[in-house]
N, C-alpha and C positions, 0 to 999 in steps of 0.2 A: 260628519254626523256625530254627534254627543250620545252615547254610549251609559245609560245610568245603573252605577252596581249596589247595586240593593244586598243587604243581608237575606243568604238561602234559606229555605225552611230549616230547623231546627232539628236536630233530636228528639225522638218523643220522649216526654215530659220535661225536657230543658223550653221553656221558655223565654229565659234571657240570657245575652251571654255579653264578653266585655270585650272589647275593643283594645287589644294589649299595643300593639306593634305595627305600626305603619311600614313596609318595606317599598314602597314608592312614593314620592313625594311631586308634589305640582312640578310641572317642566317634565317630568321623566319620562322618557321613552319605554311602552313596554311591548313584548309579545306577548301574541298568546297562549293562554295555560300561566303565563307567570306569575307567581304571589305578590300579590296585595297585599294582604293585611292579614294579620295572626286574630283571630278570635277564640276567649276561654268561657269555656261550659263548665259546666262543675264537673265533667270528668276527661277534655278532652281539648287539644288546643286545634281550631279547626285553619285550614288556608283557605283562603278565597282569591280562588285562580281570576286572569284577564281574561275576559270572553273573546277580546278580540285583539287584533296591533292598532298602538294608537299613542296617544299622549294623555298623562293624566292632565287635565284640565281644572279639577276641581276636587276640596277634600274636605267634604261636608262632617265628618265626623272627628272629634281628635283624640288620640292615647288615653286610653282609663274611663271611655263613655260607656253606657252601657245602653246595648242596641237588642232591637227584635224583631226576629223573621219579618222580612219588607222593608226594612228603612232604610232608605238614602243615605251612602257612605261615601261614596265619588263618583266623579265623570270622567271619561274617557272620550277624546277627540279620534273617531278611529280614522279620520281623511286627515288626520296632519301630521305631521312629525316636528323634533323639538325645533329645527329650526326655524322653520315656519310659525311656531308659535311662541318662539321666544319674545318678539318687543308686548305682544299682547299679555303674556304673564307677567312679566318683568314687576308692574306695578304689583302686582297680586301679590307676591312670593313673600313678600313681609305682613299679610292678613292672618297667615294660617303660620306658626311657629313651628319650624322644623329644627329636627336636632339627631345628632349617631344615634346612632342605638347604645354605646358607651353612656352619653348622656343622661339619656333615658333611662337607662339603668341607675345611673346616679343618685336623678331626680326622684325615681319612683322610689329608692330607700328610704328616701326624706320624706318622704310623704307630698312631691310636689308635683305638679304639674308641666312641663314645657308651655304651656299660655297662660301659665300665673308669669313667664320673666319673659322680659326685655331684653331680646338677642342683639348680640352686639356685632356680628358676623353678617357674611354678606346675604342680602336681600333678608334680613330679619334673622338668618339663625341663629341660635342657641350654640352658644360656645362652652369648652369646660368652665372655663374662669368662670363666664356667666354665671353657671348652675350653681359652681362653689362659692362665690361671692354670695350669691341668694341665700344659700342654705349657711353660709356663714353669720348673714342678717338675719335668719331667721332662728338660729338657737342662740344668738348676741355671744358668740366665744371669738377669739381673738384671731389676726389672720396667723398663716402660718408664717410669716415674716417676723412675726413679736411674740412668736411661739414656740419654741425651745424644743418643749420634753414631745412624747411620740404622741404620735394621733389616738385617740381613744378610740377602740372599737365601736363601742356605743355614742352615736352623735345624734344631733337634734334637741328640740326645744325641751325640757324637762317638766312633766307630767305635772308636778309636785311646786314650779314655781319655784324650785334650787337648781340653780346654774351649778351649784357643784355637786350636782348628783343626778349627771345627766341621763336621759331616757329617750327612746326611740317610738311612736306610736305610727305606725303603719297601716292600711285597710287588711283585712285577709284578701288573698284569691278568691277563686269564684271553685277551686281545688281544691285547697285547705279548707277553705268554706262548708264545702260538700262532703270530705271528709270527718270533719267538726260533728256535722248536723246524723251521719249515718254513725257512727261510734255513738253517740247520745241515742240513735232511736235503739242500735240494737242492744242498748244494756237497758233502754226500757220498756222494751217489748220483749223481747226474750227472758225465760229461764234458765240462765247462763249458769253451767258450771262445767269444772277443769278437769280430768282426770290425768296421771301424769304416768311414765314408765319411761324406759333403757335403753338405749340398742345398743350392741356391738356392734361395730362399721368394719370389724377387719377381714370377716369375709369377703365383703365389696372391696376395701380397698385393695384387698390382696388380687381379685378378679380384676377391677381396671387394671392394675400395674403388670397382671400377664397379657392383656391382650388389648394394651392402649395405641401400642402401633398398630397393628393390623385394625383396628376399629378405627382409627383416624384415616389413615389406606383406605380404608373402603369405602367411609361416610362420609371423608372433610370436615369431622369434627369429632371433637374430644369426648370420650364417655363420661361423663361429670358424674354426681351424685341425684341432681333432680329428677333425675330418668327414673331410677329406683324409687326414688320414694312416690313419683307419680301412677308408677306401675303397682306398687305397694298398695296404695290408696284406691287403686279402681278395682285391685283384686278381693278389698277388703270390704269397698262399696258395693261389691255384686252381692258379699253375702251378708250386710246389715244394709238390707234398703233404707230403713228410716232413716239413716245415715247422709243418704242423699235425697232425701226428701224435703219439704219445706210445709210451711203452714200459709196457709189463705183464705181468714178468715176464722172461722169453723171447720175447714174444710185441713186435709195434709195430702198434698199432691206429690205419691211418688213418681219420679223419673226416670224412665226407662233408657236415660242416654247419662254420658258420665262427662260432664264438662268442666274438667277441673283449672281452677284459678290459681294464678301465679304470683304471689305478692310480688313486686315490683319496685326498688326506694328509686324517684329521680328525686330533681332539686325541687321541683314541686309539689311533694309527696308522696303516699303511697297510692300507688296503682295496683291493679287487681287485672289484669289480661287474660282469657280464654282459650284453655288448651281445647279445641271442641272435639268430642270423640274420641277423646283420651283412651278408650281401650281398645281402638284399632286402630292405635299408632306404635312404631316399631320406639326400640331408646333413641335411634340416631332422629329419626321426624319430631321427640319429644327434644332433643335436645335445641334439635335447629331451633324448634319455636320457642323457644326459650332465651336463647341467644337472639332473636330477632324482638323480640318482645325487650329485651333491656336494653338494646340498642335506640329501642327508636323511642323508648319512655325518656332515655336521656336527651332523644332530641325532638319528644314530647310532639312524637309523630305518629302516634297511636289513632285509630278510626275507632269512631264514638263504638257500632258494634262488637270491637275484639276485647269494650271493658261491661259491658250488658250480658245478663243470664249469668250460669256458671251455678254448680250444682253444689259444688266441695273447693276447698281452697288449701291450697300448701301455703305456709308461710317459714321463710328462715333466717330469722331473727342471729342465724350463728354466723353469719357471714360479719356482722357489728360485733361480735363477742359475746351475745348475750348468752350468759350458760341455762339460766332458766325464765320459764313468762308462761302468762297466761293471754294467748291471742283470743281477740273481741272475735266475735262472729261479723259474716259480712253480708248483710242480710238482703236476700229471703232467705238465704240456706241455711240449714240449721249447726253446722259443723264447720272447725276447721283446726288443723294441724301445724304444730308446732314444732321448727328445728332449732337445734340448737346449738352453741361452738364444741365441736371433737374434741375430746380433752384425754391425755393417756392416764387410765387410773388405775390402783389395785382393784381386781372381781375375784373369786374363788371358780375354780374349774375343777372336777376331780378331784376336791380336797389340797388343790395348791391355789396361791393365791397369785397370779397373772397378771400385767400391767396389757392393758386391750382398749385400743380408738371408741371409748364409749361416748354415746351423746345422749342426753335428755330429750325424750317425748312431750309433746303436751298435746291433749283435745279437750278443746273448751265446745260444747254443744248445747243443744236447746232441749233443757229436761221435758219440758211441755209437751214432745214426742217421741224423744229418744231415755232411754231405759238407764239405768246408771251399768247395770249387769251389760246391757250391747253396748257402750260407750266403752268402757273397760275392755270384754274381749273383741271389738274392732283394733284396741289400741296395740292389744295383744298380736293382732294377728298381722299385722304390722308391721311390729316387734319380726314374730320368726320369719316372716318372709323378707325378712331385710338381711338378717341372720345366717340365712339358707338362700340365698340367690338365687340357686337353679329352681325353684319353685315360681319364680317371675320367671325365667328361661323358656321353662316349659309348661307354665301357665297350669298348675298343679294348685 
């Protein structure tokens, strides 16, 4: 019986989404639950499990289409198996252009297709030669056989119509895309502005380095720094609600729950992930999900609702180096915080002057509800409770 798998309903308000990554191809034997196909949302790369065991039979859709909720994307033979249906496909397998996923990578930098070329490989595939032969045709530079000096990072056709000043034109993701479009709305919606301040880190650092063993002992994980400043941030949220409030409309809806976001960098961009109920999670529950939240960004394994809602947002821009910025809002919320790289500098203490793990603050927020005076001493209070530790300890 033929078996038709249709694209699932969508995410609400994703619409369409794209067609990245084929992982079975005609002939292939699959079970069930097994992924099919990768599809990308503007925030979320989804799988689309086998309903059933079977043989794919048929692959109605190919790499880079862009599909929605309901459309016919393969078939599945679930009474056969590949042997059984091997002399019946055999013709077929050269209709539909299959290629590794190396390939595909390949092609998709160049901006091509695997069914713009002619696979030279058995039953139709796409070979590397293939690919690089094509994309050798198609920016007209020389093979690597009559080509001496190194490969140029930058390849493809040039924009400009000079072969010696070559360029790369690529589609965005449907990620970066969605990204692109939300940094634009919120710098023109919002009344965006930064306030900046200081922290000392060496009371913290000096607390994990007494009690980094026994907290790993106990929890199976490391006491990092994002505990603290998430702890920092809800303790700061309780007492400047506009803070975590948002605008809709005419309307400013405060939040009675504290779900704070996690900037996130993969190779796809930035991601924003949901710590939900951040203030009745202990450091070690804040850590896990944090640690699980960049694991799987990297392998862009994230479910559409753990990057939706979210009240407040950390970001830490120190992990790249950056010693100072002012972070976009991530809109609806009106707020979000800024870390930055540890750097040891001279402060004054008691009239001496001290070399102390200081890092740069920043809170970029939406004036249009929040106050420059509460913006400031939110940032402050921030400040001493990162300072003074045992005031996150014991929730003071």
């Amino acid at each position: 019986m033929l078996i038709e798998i249709r694209v699932p309903e969508l995410p609400e308000s994703v619409s369409e989404a794209t067609l990245i990554a084929w992982h079975k191809q005609v002939g292939d034997a699959v079970a069930e639950s097994d992924n099919l196909v990768d599809l990308e949302t503007d925030k979320v790369v989804l799988e689309i499990p086998s309903p059933v065991q079977g043989v794919v039979t048929e692959i109605c859709i190919s790499d880079g289409s862009v599909v929605s909720a309901g459309d016919l994307i393969a078939k599945i033979d679930d009474s056969a198996t590949p042997a059984t249906l091997k002399d019946t496909l055999e013709p077929k397998l050269g209709t539909a252009s299959t290629a590794s996923p190396s390939v595909r990578k390949l092609l998709q930098g160049h901006g091509l297709s695997i069914n713009d070329i002619t696979g030279t490989g058995k039953n139709g595939r796409v070979l590397k030669a293939d690919a690089e032969a094509s994309i050798r045709q198609l920016s007209d530079v020389p093979s690597p056989a009559s080509n001496t000096d190194s490969a140029d990072p930058v390849s493809g056709p040039a924009d400009d119509g000079d072969s010696n000043r070559p360029s790369r034109r690529v589609p965005m993701t449907r990620i970066r895309a969605r990204i692109a479009e939300r940094l634009v709305q919120a710098q023109q919606t919002a009344a965006i502005l930064t306030t900046f301040n200081e922290v000392n880190l060496e009371p913290i650092m000096a607390l994990r380095k007494r009690v980094q063993t026994r907290f790993q002992a106990e929890h199976e994980v490391k006491l990092g720094l994002m505990s603290f400043f998430v702890k920092a941030s809800v303790q700061a949220l309780k007492a400047f609600p506009s803070i975590n409030a948002s605008v809709d409309g005419n309307d400013i809806v405060y939040h009675g729950y504290f779900d704070v976001g996690i900037a996130v960098s993969s190779d796809q961009g930035l991601v924003v992930p949901i710590i939900r109920d951040a203030d009745n999670m202990g450091f070690a529950d804040i850590e896990r999900s944090i640690i699980d939240f960049s694991v799987r960004a990297q392998a862009r394994n994230l479910h559409y609702e753990e990057l939706t809602g979210g009240t407040f947002t950390v970001s830490n821009g120190g992990v790249f180096g950056s010693m100072l910025s002012t972070p976009i809002l991530n809109p609806p919320q009106s707020a979000i915080l800024g870390m930055h790289t540890i750097q040891d500098r001279p402060v004054a203490e008691k009239g001496e002057v001290v070399i102390r793990p200081m890092m740069y603050l920043a809170l970029s927020y939406d004036h249009r509800i929040i106050d420059g005076r509460n913006a400031v001493q939110f940032l402050v209070m921030i400040k001493h409770a990162l300072e003074d530790p045992a005031q996150l300890l014991l929730d003071i």
